[in-house]
mmCIF file as gemmi writes it, N, C-alpha and C atoms, coordinates in Angstrom:
data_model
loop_
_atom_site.group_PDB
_atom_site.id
_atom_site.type_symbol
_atom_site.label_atom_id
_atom_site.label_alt_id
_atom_site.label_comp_id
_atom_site.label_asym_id
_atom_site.label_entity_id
_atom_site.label_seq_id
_atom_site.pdbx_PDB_ins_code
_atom_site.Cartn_x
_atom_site.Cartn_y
_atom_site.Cartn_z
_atom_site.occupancy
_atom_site.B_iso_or_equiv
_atom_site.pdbx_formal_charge
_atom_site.auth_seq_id
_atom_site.auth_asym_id
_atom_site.pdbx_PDB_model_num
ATOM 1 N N . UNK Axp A 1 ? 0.861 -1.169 0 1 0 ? 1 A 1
ATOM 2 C CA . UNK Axp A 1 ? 0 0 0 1 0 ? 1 A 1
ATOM 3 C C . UNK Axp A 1 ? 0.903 1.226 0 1 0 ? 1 A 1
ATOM 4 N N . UNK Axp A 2 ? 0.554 2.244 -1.076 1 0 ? 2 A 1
ATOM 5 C CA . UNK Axp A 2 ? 1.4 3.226 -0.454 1 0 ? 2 A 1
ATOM 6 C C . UNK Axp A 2 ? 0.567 4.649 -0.288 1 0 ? 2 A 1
ATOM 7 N N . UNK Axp A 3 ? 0.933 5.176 0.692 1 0 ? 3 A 1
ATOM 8 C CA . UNK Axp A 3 ? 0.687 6.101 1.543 1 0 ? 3 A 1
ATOM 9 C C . UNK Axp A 3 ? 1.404 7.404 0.615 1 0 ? 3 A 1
ATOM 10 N N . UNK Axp A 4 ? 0.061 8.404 -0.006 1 0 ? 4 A 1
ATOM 11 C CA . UNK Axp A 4 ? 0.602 9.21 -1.115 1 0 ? 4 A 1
ATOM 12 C C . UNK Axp A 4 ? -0.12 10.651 -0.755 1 0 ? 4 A 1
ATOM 13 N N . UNK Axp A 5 ? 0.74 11.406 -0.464 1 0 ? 5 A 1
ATOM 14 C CA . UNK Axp A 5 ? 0.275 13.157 -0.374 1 0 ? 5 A 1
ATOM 15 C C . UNK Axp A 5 ? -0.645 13.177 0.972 1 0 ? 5 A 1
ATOM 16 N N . UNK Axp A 6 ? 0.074 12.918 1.753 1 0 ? 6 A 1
ATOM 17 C CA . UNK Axp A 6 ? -0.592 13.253 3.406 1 0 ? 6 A 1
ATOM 18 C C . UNK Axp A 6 ? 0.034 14.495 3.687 1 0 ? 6 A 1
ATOM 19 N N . UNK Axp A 7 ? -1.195 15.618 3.905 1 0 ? 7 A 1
ATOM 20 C CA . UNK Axp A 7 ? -0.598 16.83 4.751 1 0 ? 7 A 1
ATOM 21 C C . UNK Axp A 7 ? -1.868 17.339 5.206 1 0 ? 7 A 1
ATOM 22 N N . UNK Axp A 8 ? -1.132 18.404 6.668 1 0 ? 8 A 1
ATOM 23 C CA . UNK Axp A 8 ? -2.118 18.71 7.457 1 0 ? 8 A 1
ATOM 24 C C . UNK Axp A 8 ? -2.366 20.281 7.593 1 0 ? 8 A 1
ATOM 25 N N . UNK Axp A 9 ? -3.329 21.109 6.993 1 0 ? 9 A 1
ATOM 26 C CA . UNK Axp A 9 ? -3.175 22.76 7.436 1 0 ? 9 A 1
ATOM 27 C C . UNK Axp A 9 ? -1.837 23.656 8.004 1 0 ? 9 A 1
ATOM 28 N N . UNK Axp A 10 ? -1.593 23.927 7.925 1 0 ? 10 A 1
ATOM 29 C CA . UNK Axp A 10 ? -0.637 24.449 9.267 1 0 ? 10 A 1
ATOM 30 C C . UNK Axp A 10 ? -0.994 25.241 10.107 1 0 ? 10 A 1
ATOM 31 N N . UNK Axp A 11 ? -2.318 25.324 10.068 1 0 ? 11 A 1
ATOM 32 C CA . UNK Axp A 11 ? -3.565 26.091 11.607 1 0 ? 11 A 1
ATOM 33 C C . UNK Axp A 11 ? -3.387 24.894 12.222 1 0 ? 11 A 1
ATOM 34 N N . UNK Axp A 12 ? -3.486 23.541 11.976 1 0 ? 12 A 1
ATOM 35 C CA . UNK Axp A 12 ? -3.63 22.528 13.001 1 0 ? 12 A 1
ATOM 36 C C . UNK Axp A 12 ? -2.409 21.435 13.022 1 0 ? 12 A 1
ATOM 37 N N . UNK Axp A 13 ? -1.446 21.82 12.558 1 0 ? 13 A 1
ATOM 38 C CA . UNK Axp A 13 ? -0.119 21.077 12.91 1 0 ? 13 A 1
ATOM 39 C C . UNK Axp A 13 ? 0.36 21.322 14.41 1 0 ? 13 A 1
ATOM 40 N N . UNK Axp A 14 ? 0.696 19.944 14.885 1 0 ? 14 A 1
ATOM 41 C CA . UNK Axp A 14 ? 1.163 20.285 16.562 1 0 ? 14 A 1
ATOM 42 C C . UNK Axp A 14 ? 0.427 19.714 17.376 1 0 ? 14 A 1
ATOM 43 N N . UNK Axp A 15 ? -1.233 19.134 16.877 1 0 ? 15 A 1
ATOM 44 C CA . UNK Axp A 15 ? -1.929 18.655 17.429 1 0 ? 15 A 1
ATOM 45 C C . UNK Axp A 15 ? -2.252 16.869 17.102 1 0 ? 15 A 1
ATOM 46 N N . UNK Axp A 16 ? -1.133 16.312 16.608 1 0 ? 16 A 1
ATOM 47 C CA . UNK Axp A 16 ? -1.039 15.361 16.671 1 0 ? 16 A 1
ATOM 48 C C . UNK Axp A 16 ? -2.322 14.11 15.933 1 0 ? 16 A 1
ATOM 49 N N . UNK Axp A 17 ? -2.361 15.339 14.53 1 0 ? 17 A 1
ATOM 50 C CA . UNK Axp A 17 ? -3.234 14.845 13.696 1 0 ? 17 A 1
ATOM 51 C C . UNK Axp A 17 ? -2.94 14.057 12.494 1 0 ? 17 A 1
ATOM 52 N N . UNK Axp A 18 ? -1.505 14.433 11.783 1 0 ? 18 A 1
ATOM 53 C CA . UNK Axp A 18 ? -0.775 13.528 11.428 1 0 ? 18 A 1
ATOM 54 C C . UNK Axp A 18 ? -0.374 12.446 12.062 1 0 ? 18 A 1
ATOM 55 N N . UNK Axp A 19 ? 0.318 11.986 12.636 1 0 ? 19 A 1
ATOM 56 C CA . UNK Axp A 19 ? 0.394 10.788 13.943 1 0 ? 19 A 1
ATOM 57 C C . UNK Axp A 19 ? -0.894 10.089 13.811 1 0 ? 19 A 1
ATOM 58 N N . UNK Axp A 20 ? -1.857 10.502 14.135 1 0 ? 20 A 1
ATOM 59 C CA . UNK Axp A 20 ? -3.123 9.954 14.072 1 0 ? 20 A 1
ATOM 60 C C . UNK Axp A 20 ? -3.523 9.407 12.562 1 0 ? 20 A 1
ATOM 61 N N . UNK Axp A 21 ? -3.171 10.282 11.505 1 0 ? 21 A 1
ATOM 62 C CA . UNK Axp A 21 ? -3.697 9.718 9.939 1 0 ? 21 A 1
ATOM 63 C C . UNK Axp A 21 ? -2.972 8.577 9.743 1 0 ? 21 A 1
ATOM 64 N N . UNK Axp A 22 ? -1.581 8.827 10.112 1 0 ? 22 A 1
ATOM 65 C CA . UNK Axp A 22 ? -0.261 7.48 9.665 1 0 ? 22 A 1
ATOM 66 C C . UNK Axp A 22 ? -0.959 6.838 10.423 1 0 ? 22 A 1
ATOM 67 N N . UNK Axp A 23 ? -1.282 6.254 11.505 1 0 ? 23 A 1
ATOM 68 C CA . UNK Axp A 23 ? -1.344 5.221 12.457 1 0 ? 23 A 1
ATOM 69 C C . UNK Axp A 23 ? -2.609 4.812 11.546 1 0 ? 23 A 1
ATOM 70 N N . UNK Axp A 24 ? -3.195 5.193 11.21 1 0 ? 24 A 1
ATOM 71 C CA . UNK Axp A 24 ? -4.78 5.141 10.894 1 0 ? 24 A 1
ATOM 72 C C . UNK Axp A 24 ? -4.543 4.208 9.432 1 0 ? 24 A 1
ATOM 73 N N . UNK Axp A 25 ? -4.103 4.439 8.685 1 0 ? 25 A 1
ATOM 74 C CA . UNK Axp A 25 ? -2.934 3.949 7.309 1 0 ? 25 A 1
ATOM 75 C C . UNK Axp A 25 ? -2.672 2.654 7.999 1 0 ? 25 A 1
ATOM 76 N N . UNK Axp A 26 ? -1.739 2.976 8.628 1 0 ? 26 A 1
ATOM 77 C CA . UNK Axp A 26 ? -1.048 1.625 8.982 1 0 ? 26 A 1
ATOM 78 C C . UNK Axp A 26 ? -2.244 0.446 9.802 1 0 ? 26 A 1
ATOM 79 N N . UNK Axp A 27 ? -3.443 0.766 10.431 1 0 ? 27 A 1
ATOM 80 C CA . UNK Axp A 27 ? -4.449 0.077 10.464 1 0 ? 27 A 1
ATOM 81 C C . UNK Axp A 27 ? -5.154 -0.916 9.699 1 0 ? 27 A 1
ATOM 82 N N . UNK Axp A 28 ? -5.32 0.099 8.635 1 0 ? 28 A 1
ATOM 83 C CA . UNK Axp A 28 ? -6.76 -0.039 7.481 1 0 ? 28 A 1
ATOM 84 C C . UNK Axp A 28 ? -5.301 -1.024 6.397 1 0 ? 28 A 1
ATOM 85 N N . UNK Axp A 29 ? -4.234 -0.612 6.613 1 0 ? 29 A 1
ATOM 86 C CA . UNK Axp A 29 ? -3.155 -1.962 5.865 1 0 ? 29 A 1
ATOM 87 C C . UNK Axp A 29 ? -3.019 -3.248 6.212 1 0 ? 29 A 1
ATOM 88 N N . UNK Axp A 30 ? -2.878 -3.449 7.509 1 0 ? 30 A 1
ATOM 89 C CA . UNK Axp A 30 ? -2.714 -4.306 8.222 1 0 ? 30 A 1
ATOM 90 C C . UNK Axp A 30 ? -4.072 -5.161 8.145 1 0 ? 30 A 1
ATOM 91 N N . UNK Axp A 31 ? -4.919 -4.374 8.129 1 0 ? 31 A 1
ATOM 92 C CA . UNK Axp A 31 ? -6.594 -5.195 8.561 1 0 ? 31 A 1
ATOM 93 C C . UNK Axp A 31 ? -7.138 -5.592 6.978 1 0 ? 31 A 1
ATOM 94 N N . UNK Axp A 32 ? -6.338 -4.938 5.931 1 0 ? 32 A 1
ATOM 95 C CA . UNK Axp A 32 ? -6.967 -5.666 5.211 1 0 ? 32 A 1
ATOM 96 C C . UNK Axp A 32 ? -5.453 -6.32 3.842 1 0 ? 32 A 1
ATOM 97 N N . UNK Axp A 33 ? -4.656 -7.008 5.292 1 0 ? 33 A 1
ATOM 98 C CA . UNK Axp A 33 ? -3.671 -7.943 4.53 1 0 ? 33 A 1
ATOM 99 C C . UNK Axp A 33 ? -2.519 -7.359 3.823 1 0 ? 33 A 1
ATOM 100 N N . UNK Axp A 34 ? -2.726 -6.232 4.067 1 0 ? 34 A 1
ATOM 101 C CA . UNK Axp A 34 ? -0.996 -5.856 2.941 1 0 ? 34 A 1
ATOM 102 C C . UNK Axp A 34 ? -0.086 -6.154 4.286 1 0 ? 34 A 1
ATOM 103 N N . UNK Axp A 35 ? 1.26 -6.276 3.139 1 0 ? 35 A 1
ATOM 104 C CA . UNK Axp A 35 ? 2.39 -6.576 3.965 1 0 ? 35 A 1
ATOM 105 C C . UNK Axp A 35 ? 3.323 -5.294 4.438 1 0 ? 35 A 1
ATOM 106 N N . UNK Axp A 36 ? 3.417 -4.548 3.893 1 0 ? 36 A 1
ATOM 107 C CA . UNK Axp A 36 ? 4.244 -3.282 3.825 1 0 ? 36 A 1
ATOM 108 C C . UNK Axp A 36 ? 2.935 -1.878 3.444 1 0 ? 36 A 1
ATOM 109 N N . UNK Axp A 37 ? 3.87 -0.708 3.917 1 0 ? 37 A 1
ATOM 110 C CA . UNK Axp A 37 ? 2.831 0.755 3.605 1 0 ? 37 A 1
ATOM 111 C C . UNK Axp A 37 ? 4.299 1.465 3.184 1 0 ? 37 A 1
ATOM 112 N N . UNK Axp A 38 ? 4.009 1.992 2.108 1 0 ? 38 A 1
ATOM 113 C CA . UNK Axp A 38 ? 5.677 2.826 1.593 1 0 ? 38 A 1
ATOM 114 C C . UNK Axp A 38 ? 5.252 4.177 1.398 1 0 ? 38 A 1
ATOM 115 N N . UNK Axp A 39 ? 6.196 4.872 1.338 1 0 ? 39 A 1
ATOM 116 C CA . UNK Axp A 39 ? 5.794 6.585 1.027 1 0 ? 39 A 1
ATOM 117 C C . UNK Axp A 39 ? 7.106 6.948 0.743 1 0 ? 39 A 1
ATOM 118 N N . UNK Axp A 40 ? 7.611 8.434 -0.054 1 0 ? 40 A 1
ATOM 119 C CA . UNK Axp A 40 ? 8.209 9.18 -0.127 1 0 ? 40 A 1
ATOM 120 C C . UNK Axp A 40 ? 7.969 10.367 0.405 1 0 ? 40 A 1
ATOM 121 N N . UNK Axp A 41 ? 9.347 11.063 0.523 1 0 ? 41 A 1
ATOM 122 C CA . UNK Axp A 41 ? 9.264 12.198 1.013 1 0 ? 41 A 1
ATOM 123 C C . UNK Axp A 41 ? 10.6 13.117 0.871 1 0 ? 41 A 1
ATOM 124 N N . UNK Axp A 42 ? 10.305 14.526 0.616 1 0 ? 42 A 1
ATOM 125 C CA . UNK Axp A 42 ? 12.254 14.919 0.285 1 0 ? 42 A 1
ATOM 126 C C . UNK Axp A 42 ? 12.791 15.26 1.468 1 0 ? 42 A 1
ATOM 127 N N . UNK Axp A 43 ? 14.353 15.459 1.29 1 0 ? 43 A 1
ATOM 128 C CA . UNK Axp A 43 ? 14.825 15.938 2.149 1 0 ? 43 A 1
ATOM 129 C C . UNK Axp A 43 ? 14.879 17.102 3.214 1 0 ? 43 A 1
ATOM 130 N N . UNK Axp A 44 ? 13.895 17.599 2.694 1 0 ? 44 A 1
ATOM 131 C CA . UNK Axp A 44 ? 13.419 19.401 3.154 1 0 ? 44 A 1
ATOM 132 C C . UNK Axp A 44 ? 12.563 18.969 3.907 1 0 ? 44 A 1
ATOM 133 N N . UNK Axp A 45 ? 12.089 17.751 4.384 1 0 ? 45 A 1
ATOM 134 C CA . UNK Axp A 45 ? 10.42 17.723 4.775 1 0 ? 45 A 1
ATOM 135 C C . UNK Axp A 45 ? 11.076 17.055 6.073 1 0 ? 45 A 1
ATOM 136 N N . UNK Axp A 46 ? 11.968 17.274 7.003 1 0 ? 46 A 1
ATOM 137 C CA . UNK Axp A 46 ? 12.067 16.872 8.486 1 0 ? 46 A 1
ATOM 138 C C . UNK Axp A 46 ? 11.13 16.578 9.295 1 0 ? 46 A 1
ATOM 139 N N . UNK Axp A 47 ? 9.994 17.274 9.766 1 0 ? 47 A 1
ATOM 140 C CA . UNK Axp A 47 ? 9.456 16.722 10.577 1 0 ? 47 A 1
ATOM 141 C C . UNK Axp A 47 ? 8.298 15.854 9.886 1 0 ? 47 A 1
ATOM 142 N N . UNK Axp A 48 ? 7.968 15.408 8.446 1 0 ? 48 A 1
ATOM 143 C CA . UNK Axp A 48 ? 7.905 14.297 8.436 1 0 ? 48 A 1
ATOM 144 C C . UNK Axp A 48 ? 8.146 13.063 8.23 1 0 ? 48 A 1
ATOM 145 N N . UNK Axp A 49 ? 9.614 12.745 8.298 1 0 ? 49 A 1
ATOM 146 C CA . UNK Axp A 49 ? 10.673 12.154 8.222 1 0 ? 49 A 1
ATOM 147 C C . UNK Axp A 49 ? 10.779 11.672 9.822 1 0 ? 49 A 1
ATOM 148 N N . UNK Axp A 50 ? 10.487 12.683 10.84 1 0 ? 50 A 1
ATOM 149 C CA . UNK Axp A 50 ? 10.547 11.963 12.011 1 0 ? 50 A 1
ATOM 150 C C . UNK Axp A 50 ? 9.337 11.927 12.551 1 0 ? 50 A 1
ATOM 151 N N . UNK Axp A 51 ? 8.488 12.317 11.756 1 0 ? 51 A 1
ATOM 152 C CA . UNK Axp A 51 ? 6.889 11.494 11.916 1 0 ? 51 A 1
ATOM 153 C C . UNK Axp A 51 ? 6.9 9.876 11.91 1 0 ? 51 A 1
ATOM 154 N N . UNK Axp A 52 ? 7.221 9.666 10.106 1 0 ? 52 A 1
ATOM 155 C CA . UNK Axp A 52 ? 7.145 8.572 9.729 1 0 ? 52 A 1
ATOM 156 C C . UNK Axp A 52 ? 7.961 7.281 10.655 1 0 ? 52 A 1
ATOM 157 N N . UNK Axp A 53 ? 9.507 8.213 11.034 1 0 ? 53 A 1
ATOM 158 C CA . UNK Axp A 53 ? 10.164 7.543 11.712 1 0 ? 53 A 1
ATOM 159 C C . UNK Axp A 53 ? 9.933 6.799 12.75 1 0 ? 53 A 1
ATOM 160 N N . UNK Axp A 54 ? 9.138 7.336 13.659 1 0 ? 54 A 1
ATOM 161 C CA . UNK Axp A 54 ? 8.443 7.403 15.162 1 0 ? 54 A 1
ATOM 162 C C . UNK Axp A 54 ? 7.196 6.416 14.879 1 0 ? 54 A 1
ATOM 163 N N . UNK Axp A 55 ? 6.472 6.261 13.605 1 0 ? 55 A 1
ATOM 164 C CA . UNK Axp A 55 ? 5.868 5.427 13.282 1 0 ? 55 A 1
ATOM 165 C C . UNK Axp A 55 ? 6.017 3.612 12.839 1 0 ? 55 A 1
ATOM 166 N N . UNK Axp A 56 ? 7.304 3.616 13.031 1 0 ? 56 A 1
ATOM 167 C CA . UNK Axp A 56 ? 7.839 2.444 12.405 1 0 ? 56 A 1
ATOM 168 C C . UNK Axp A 56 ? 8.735 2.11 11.299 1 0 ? 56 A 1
ATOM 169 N N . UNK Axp A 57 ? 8.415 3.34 10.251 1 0 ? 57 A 1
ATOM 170 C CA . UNK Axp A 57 ? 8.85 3.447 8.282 1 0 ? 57 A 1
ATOM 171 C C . UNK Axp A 57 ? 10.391 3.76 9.135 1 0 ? 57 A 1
ATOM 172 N N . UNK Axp A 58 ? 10.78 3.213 7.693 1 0 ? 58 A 1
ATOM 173 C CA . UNK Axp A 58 ? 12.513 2.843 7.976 1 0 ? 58 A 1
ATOM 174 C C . UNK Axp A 58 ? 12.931 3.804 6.263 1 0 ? 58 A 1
ATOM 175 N N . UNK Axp A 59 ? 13.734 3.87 6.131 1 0 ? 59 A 1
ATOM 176 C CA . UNK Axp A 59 ? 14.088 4.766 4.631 1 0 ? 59 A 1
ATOM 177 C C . UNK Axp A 59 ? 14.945 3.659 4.789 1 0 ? 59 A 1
ATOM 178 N N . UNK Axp A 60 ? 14.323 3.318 2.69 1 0 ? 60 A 1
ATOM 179 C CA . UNK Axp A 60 ? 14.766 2.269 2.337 1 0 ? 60 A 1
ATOM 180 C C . UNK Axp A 60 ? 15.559 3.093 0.701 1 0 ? 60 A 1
ATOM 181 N N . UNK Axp A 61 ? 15.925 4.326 0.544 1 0 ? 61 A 1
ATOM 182 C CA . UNK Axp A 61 ? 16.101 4.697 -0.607 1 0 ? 61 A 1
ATOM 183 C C . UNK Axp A 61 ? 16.082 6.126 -0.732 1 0 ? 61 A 1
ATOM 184 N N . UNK Axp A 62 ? 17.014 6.607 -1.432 1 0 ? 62 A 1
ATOM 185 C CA . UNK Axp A 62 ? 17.665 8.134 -1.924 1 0 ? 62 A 1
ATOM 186 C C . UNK Axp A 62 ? 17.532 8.19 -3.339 1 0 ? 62 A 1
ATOM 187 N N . UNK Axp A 63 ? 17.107 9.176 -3.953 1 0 ? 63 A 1
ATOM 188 C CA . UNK Axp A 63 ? 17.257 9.587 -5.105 1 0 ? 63 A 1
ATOM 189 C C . UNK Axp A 63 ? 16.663 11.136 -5.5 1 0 ? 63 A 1
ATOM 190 N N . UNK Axp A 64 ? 17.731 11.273 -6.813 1 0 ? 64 A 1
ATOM 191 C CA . UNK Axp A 64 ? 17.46 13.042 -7.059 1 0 ? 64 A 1
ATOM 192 C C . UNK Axp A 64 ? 16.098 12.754 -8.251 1 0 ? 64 A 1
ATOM 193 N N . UNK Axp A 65 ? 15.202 13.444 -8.104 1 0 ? 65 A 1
ATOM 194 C CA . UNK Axp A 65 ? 14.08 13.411 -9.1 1 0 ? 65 A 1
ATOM 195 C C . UNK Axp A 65 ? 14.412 13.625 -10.57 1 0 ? 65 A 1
ATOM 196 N N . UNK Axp A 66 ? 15.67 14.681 -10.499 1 0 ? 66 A 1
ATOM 197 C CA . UNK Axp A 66 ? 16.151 15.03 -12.236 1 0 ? 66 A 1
ATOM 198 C C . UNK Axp A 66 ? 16.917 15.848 -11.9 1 0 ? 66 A 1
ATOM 199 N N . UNK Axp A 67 ? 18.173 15.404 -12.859 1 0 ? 67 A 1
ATOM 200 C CA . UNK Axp A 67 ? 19.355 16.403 -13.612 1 0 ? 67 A 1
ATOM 201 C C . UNK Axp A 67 ? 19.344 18.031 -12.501 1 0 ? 67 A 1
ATOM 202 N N . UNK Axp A 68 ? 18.476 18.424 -12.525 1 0 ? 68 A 1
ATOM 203 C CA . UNK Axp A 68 ? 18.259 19.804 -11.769 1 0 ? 68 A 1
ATOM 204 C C . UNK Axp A 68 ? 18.4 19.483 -10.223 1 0 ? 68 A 1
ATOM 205 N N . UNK Axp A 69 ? 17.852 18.791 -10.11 1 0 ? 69 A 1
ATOM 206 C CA . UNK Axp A 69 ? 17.663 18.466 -8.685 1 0 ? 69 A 1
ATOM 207 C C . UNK Axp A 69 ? 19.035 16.952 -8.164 1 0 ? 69 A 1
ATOM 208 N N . UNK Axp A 70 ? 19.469 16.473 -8.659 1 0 ? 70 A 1
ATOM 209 C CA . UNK Axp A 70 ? 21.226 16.018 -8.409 1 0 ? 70 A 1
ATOM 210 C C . UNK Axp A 70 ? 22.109 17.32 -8.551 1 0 ? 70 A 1
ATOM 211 N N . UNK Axp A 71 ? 22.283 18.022 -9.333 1 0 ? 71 A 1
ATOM 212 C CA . UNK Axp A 71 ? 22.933 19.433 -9.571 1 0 ? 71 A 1
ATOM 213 C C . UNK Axp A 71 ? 22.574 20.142 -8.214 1 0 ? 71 A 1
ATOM 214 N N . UNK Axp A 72 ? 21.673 20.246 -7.45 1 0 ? 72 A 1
ATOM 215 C CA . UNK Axp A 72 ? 21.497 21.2 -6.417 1 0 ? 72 A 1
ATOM 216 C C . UNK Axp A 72 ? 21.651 20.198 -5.141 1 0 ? 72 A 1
ATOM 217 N N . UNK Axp A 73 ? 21.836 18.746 -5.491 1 0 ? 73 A 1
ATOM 218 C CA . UNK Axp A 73 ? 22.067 17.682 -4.364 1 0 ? 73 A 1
ATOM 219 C C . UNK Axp A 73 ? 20.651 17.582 -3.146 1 0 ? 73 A 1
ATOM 220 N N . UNK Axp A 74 ? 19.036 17.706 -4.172 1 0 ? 74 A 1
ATOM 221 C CA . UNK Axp A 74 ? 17.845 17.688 -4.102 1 0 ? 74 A 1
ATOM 222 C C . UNK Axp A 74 ? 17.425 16.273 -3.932 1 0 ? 74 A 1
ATOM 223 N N . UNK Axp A 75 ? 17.254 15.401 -2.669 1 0 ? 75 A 1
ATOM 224 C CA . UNK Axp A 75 ? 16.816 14.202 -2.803 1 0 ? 75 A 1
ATOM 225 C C . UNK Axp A 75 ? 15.466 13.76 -2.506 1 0 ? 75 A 1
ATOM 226 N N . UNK Axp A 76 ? 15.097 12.457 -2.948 1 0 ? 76 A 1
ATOM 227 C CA . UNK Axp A 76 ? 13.518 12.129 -2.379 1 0 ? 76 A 1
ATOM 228 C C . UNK Axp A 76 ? 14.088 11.268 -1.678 1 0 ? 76 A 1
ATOM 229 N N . UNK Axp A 77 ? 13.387 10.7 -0.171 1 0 ? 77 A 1
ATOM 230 C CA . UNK Axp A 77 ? 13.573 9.552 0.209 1 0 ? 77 A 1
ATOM 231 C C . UNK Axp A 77 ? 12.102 8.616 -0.08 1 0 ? 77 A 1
ATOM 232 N N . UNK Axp A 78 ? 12.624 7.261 0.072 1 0 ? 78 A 1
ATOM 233 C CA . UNK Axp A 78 ? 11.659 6.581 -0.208 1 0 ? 78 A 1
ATOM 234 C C . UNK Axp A 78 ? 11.471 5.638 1.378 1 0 ? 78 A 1
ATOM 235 N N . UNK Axp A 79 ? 10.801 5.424 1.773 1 0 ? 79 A 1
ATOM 236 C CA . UNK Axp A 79 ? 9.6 4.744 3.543 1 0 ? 79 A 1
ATOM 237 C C . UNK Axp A 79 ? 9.474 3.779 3.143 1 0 ? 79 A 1
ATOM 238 N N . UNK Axp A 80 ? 9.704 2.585 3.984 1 0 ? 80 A 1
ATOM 239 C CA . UNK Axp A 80 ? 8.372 1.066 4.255 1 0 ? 80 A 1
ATOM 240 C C . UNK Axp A 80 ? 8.4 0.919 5.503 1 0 ? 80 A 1
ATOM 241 N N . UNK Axp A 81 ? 7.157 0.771 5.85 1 0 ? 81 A 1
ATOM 242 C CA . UNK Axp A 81 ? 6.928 0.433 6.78 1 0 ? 81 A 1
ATOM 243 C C . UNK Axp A 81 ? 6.392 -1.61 6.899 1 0 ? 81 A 1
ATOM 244 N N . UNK Axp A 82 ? 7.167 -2.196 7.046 1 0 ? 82 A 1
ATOM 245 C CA . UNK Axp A 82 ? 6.689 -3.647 6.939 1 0 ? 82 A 1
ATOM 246 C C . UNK Axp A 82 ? 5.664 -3.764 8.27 1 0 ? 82 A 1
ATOM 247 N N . UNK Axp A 83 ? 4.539 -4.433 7.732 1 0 ? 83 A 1
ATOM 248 C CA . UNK Axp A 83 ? 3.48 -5.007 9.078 1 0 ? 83 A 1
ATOM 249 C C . UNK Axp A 83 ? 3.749 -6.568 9.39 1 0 ? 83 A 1
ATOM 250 N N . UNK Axp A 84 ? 3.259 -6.534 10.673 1 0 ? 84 A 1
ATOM 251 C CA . UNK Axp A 84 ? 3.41 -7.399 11.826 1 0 ? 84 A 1
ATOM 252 C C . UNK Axp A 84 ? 2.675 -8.597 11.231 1 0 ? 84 A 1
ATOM 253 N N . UNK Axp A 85 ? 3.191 -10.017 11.128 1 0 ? 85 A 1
ATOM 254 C CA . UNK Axp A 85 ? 2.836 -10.976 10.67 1 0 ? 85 A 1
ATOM 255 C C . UNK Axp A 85 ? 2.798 -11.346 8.858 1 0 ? 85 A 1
ATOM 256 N N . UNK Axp A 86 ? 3.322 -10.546 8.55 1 0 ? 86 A 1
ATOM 257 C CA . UNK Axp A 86 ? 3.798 -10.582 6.941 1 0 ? 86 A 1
ATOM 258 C C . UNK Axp A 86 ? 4.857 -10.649 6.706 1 0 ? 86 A 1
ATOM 259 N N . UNK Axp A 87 ? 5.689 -11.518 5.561 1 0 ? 87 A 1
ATOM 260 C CA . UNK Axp A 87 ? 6.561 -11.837 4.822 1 0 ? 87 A 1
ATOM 261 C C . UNK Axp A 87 ? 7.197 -10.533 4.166 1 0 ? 87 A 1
């Protein structure tokens, strides 16, 4: 499953509503049989990098999107989060 374009206002960041969507993801995966939940995210995006982190997702992968973005040393990371009782 992958987990694509999660974001939260920034009137209500801080209130632990992200935390709540990931966990919520990682639920509705688990309950209906996937083995893994993956996401990207760039390097500019820290605190959700230690969202995801705090959630379980491990960074499994670096890469520059294009020519422009290796030139400015612009990366995406790539997330899995593997679930409990899957291969």
């Amino acid at each position: 499953l992958e987990l694509k374009r999660m974001s939260v206002s920034k009137d209500y960041r801080g209130q632990g509503i992200s935390k709540a969507l990931c966990g919520e993801v990682l639920r509705f995966a688990r309950a209906r049989g996937f083995g893994a939940v993956v996401l990207s995210t760039s390097m500019v995006q820290v605190a959700a990098q230690q969202l995801y982190e705090g959630q379980g997702f491990r960074k499994v992968a670096a890469s520059s999107p294009s020519l422009l973005a290796a030139i400015f040393c612009f990366q995406v990371y790539r997330y899995r989060c593997d679930l409990p009782g899957r291969a």
